[in-house]
C-alpha positions in Angstrom: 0.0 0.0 0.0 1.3 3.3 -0.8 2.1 5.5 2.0 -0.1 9.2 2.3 1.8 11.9 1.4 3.4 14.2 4.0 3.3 17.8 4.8 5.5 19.8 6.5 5.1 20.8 10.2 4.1 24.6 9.3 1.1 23.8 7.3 0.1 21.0 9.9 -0.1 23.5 12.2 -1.8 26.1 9.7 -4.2 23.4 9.2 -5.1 22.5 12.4 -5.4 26.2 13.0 -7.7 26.8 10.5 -10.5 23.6 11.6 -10.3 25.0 15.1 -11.5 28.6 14.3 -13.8 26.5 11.5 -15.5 24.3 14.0 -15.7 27.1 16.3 -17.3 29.6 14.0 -19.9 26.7 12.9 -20.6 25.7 16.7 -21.5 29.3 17.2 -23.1 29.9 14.3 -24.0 33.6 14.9 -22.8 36.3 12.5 -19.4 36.8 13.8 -18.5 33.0 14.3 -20.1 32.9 10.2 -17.4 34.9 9.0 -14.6 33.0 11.2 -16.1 30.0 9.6 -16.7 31.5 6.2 -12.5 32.5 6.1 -11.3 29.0 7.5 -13.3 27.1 4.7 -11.9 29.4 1.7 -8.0 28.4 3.4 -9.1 25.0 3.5 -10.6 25.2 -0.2 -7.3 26.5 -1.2 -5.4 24.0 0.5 -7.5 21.4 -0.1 -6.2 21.7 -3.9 -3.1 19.5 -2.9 -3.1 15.9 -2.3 -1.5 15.8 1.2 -3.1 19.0 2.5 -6.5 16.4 1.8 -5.0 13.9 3.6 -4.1 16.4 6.6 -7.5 18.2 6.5 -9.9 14.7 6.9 -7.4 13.5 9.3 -7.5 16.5 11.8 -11.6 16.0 11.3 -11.9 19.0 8.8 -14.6 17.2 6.8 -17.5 17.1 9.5 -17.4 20.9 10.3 -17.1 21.7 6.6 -20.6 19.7 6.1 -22.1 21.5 9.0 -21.2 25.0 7.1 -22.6 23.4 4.0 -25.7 22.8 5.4 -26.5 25.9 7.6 -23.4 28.7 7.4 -24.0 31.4 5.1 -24.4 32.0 1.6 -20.4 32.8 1.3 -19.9 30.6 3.7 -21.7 27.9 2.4 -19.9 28.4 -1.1 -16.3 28.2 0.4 -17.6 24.8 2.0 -18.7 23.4 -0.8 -15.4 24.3 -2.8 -13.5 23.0 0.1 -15.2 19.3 0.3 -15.1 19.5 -3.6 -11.2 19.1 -3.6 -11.6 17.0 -1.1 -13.4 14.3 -2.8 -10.9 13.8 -5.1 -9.6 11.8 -2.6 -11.2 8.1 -2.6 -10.6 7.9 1.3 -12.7 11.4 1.4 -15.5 10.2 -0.9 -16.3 7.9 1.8 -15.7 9.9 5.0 -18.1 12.7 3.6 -20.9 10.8 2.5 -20.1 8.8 6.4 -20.6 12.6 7.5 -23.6 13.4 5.9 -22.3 15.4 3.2 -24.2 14.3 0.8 -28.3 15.4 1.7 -26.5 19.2 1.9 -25.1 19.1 -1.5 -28.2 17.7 -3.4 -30.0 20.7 -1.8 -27.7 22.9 -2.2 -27.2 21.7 -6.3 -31.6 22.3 -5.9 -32.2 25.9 -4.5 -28.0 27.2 -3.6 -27.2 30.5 -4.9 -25.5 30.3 -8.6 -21.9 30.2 -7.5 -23.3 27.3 -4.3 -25.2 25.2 -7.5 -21.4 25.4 -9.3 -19.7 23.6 -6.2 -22.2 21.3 -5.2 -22.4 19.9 -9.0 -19.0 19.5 -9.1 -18.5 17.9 -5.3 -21.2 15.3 -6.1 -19.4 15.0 -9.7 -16.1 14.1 -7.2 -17.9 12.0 -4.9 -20.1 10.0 -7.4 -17.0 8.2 -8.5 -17.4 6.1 -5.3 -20.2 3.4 -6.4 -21.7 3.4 -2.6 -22.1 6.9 -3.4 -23.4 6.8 -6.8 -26.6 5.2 -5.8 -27.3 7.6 -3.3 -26.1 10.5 -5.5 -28.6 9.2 -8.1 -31.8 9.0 -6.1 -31.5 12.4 -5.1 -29.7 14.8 -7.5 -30.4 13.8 -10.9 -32.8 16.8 -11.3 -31.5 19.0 -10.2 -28.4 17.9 -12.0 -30.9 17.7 -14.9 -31.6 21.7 -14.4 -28.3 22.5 -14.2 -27.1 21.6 -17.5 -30.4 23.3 -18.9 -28.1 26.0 -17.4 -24.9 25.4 -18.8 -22.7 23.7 -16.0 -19.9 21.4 -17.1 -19.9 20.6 -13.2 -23.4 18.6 -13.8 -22.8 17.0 -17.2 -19.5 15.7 -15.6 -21.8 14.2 -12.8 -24.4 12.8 -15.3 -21.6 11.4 -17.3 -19.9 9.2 -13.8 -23.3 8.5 -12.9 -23.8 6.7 -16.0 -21.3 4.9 -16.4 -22.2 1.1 -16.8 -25.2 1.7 -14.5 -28.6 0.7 -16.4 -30.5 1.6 -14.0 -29.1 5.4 -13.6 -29.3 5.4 -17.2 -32.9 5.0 -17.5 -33.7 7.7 -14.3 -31.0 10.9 -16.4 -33.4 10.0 -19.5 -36.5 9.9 -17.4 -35.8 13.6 -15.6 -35.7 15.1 -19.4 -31.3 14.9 -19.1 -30.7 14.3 -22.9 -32.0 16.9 -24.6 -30.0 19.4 -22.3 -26.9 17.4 -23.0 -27.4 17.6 -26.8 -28.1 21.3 -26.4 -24.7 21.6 -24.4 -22.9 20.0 -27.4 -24.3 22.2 -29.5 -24.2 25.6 -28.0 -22.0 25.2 -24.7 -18.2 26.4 -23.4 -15.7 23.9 -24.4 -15.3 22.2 -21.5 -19.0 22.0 -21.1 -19.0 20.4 -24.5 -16.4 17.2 -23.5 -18.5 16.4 -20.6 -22.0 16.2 -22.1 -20.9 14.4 -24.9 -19.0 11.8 -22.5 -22.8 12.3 -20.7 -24.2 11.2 -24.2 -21.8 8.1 -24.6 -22.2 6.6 -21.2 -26.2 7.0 -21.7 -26.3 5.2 -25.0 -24.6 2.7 -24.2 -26.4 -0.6 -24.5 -29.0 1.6 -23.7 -31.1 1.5 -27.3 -33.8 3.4 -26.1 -31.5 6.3 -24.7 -29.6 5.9 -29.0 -32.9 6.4 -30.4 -34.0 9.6 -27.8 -29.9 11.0 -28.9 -30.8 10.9 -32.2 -34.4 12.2 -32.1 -33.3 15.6 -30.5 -30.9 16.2 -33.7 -27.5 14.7 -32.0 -25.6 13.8 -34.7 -24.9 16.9 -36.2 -23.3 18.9 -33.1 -21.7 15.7 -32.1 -20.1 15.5 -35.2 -19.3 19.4 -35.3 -17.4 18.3 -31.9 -15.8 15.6 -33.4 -14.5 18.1 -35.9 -13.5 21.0 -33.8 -12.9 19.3 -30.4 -10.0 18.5 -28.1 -8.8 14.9 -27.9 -10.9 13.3 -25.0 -14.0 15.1 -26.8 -13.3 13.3 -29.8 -12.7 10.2 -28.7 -16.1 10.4 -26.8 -17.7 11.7 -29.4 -16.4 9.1 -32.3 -18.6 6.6 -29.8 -21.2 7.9 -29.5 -21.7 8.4 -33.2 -20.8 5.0 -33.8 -24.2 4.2 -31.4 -26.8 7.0 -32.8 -25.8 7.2 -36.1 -28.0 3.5 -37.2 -30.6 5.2 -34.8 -31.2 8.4 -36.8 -30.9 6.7 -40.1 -33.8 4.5 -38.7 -35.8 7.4 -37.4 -35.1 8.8 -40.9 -36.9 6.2 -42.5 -39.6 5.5 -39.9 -40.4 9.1 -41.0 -40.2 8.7 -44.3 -42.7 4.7 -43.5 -45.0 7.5 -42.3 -45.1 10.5 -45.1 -45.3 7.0 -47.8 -48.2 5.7 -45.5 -49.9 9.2 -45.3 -49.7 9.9 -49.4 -51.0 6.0 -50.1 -53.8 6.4 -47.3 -54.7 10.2 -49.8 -54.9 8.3 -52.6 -57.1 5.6 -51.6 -59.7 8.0 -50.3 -59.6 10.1 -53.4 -60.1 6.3 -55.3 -63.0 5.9 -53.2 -61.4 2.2 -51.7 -59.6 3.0 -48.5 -62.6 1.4 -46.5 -60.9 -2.0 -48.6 -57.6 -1.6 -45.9 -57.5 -4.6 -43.8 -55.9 -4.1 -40.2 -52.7 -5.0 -39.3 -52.2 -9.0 -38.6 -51.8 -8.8 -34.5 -48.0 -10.3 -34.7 -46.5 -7.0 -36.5 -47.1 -5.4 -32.8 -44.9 -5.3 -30.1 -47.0 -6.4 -26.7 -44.7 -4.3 -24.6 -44.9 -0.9 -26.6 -48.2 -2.2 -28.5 -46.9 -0.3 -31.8 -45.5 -1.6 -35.1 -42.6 -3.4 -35.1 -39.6 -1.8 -36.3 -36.7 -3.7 -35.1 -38.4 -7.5 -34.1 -36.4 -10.0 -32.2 -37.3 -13.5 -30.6 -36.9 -13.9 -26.9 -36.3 -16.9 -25.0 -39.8 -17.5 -24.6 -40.6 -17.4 -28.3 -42.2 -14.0 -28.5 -41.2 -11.3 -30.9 -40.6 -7.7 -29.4 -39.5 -4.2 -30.3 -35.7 -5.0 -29.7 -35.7 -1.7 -27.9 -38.4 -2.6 -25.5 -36.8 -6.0 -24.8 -34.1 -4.7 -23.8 -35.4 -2.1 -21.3 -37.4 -4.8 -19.7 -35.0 -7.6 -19.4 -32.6 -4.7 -17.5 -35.2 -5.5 -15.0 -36.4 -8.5 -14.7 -35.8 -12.2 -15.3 -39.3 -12.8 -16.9 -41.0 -13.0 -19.6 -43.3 -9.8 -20.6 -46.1 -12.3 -21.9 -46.5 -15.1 -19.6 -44.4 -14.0 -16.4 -42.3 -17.2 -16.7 -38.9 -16.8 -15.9 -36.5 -16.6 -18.8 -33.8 -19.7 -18.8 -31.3 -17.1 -20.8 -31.7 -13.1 -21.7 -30.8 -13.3 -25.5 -32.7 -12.2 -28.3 -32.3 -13.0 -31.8 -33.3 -10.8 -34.6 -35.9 -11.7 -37.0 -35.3 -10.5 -40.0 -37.8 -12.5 -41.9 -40.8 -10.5 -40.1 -39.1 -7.5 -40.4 -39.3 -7.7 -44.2 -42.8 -9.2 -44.1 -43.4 -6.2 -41.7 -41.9 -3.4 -44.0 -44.0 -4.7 -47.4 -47.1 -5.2 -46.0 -48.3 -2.0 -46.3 -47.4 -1.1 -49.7 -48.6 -4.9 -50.8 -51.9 -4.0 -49.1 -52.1 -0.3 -50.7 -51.6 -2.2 -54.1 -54.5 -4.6 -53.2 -57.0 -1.8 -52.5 -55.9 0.1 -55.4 -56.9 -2.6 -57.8 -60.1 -2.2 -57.0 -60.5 1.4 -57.9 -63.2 1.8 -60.7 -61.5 2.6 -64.1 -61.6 6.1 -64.7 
């Protein structure tokens, strides 16, 4: 195990100092003891930038006081604490000690109704501590919207955090997609500062994957283009982020292209069989071109282990959850599907064969 690093006996003493008038100022809590508080958690922010001074700062018990600021100091002091347990959390040993403090409730709140400069260091603390899979399930049940609402608002900070919280975590993926988070991330790539940019499209990457829902909800709010803008004009980890994510929504948008192109062919055939005088000829859909789960028209069918056909999509999603099958409740003996491509084609011409049909039956003109 590698040993902490050490600091010298000066800044030991500085720090010890510093919690001291911290704790001291937070135990009082009146306006006077605030601003003693308030200047010990901006030297501890500032210290809290090196890897020791961390080390130092949760050892001499820095980390509790700084959460009591968080949560009830004022609004300066409250920012400085928030910067201060941010720098912290790089620290893995830290990511644990403030979420064992509490730390945790006070940012999400903070990241809710803070003042600008409080929502900026509470995205990024939670960002730092989310890295810590204890605290990734926590962070997720309770920040994602207001994460959600911060990068309606721009913040890097909270794309960062959407992006860790993502990461290979189905379940997280489903709740950023649920509170509204990708059409703020594709807006970010689009329009946002640089760094704001890498993160949301790392954001976008983590939620698509093996996610085929989330790929199809990318490319329906328009992400290729500013991803592949990013992919032109972006820095290195960008790119590399983006090139992925591209890979994923590119067959998506090129099948929402032609499901809207199915749909302006079925509108234009159902025109001219009115004007012919035979629509009322148009037979309903055979009951196997639906999905049972999403109860639409299958677009992308695929056999699952207990011989059903389903939206691939919908499959998906609901095998991330359970070990049953949608139909019969059974359980499953294996989670693969298999793509039918036989019904999909069968799927895809019966329209026009049936439009054909009708149309024979117009009266000559």
């Amino acid at each position: 195990m590698a040993e902490a690093p050490q600091i010298g006996e000066e800044i030991a003493t500085q720090i010890g100092t510093l919690i001291t008038s911290l704790s001291a100022g937070v135990g009082a809590m009146t306006e006077g003891g605030s601003a003693d508080a308030k200047n010990a958690a901006a030297a501890l922010a500032r210290l809290a930038k090196n890897a020791a001074n961390q080390v130092a700062i949760a050892e001499a018990g820095g980390i509790a006081p700084l959460v009591e600021l968080a949560r009830g100091g004022s609004e300066g002091a409250k920012t400085w604490a928030l910067l201060a347990l941010a720098n912290l959390a790089t620290s893995s040993a830290n990511q644990v000690a403030i979420a064992e403090a509490g730390g945790i409730a006070p940012l999400v709140e903070l990241a809710h109704s803070g003042s600008a400069g409080a929502k900026t260091w509470a995205a990024l603390a939670l960002a730092n501590l989310a890295t810590n899979s204890a605290n990734k399930v926590a962070i997720a049940k309770a920040a994602v919207g207001a994460l959600v609402e911060l990068v309606r608002g721009g913040s890097a900070d909270a794309a960062g955090a959407l992006r860790i919280l993502a990461t290979n975590n189905a379940t997280n993926q489903v709740a950023i997609a649920a509170a509204g988070g990708i059409a703020p991330l594709v807006e970010l790539v689009r329009g946002g500062s640089a760094g704001a940019k890498q993160q949301a499209a790392g954001a976008l990457r983590n939620l698509a994957s093996e996610n085929a829902a989330n790929t199809a909800a990318i490319a329906a709010e328009g992400g290729v283009a500013p991803l592949e803008q990013l992919a032109r004009d972006g820095e290195r980890n960008a790119t590399e982020w983006v090139s992925e994510v591209l890979a994923m929504v590119r067959p998506a948008a090129e099948a929402l292209r032609k499901q809207k192109e199915a749909v302006a062919r079925s509108e234009r055939w159902k025109a001219e069989r009115v004007a012919a005088g035979v629509d009322h000829h148009m037979r309903e859909r055979p009951k196997e071109h639906f999905c049972s789960i999403t109860l639409e028209v299958l677009t992308d069918p695929v056999t699952a282990a207990d011989g059903m056909t389903y939206e691939c999509a919908a499959i998906e999603r609901w095998l991330r959850g359970s070990h049953n099958s949608p139909s019969t409740g059974a359980e499953l003996p294996h989670k693969i599907v298999v793509p039918s491509q036989a019904l999909k084609n069968i799927i895809r011409d019966w329209e026009g064969q049936e439009h054909e049909r009708c149309m024979a039956m117009a009266p000559a003109t």
